[in-house]
Residue, then its C-alpha position, 0 to 999 in steps of 0.5 A: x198680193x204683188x209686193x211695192x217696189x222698194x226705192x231709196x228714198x234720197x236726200x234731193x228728193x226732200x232737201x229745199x233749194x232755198x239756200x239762203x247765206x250770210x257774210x259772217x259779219x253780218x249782225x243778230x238783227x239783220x240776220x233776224x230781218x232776212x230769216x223773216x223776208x226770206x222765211x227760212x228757219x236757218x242761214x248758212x254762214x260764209x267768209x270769204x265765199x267759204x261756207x263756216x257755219x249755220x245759224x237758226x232761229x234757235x242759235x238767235x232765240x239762245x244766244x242773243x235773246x236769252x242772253x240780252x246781247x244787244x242785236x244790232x251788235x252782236x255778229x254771226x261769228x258769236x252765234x253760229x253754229x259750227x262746224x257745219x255738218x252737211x250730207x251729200x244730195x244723193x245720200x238715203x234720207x236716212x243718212x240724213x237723219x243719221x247725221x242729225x241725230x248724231x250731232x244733236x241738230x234739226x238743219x244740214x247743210x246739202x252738198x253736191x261736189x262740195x259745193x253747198x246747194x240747199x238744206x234738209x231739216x226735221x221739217x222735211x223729215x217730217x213731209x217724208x215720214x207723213x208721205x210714208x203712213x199715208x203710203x202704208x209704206x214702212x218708216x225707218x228708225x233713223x227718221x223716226x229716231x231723230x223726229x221723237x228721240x227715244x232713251x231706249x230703242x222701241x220696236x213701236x218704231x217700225x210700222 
């Protein structure tokens, strides 16, 4: 039986082209309004044109909902994340996973030339391992790892 072809897998080939930014400024609540119209789960934060941070849903549900800040007042600044941790378009997905295993985060920030240009998430970690079983092809640890951490490393990780 002919062996498949192994090809790297790279973060473009995942990553969403719906970049959706924020002025730094910009308040809990209008930030809420546009993730909903937008219907993403994350923005990056720009001042002055810069890219400085991130802001999920979960910044928004931890620190503006479980601390009872008002939204209307409380600005980006206060709630994003940063830095803001990023990977190159065409790194393997794998670094990806890496990266967000390695800082604790579900969003990166993709870069080509470091200029931003989207976001790969667990989400679509998530597309890319379903791909995989469905191929019968072999997931990597890094994307399985970062999807369902583990305390001690499992060979049940490698299919």
């Amino acid at each position: 039986m002919a062996q498949k072809e192994s090809k790297t897998t790279h973060v473009s080939d995942y990553m969403s082209n719906k970049l959706v930014t924020i002025d730094s400024d910009t308040t809990a609540l209008e930030i809420a309004n546009k993730m909903l119209e937008k219907q993403v789960s994350a923005v990056i934060v720009v001042d002055s044109g810069k890219p400085v941070g991130i802001l999920t849903e979960r910044d928004l549900t931890r620190q503006v909902i479980a601390k009872d800040s008002p939204p209307s007042k409380t600005p980006a600044t206060v709630i994003m994340s940063t830095p803001l941790i990023s990977v190159d378009k065409d790194a393997p997905i794998e670094r990806a996973a890496e990266a967000m295993a390695k800082n604790g985060v579900r969003h990166l920030a993709v870069e080509d030339d470091s200029k931003i240009i989207g976001m790969i998430t667990t989400t679509d970690l998530s597309r890319y391992v379903k791909e995989k079983l469905l191929d019968k092809e072999r997931v990597s640890r890094p994307i399985l790892e970062v999807l369902y951490p583990s305390e001690e490393p499992s060979e049940a990780y490698w299919f």
